[in-house]
N, C-alpha and C positions, 0 to 999 in steps of 0.2 A: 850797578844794575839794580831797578827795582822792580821787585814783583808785587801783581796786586792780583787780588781773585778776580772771579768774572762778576762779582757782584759789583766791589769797587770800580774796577774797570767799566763797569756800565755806566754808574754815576758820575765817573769825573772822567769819560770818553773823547769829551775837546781838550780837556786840560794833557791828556795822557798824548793824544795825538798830537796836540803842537810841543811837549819836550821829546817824544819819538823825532819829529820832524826836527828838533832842534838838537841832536845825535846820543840823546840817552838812550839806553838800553832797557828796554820796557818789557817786563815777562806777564802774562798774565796765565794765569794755574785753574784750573777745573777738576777737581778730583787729582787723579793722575796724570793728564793731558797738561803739558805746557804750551804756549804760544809766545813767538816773539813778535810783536809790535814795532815794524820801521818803515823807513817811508822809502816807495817804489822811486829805483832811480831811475831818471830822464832817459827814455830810447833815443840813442844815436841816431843824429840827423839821415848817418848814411846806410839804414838798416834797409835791408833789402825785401822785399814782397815775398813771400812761400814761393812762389814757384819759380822766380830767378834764383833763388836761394836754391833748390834743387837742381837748377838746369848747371849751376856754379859744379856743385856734386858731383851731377852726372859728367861732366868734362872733368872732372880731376877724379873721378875714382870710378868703379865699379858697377856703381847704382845706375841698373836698368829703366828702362822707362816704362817699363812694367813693373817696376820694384815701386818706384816713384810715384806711379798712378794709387798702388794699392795703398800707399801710406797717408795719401791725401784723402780716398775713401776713407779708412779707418780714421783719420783726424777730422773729418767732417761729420761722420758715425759719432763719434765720442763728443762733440760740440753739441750736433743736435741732442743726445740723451742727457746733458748737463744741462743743456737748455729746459728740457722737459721734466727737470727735474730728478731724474733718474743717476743722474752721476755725484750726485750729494750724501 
């Protein structure tokens, strides 16, 4: 594993990103803050949409479609205020 600060890590940013990408283990440290640096894996072809994903749910378990509706508000709530800047 290597760790570098955020200063390093600023300067050698493509270097750091293509051995991440190539499966080392990259930490980068801020004071007390650590972060791990790896690269996002491929979403499965057969991922399903939010709301067939819920309707999957609601047939195998519990969850209301009033349960369902309010979670979609709240993750739409929360998208927009990250959008806005507010969830940062």
């Amino acid at each position: 594993m290597k760790t570098v600060t955020v200063q390093e890590a600023s300067r050698n940013l493509s270097e750091l990103v293509h051995c991440a990408a190539g499966g080392e283990e990259i930490t980068i440290q801020d004071g007390a803050c650590t972060v791990l640096l790896q690269p996002v894996s491929a979403a499965p072809k057969n991922r399903l949409k939010g709301r067939e994903a819920l309707r999957q749910l609601q047939s195998q378990s519990r969850l209301t479609p009033a349960r369902a509706e309010n979670y979609l508000l709240e993750v739409h709530a929360e998208r927009l205020a990250h959008e806005n800047g507010r969830g940062r």
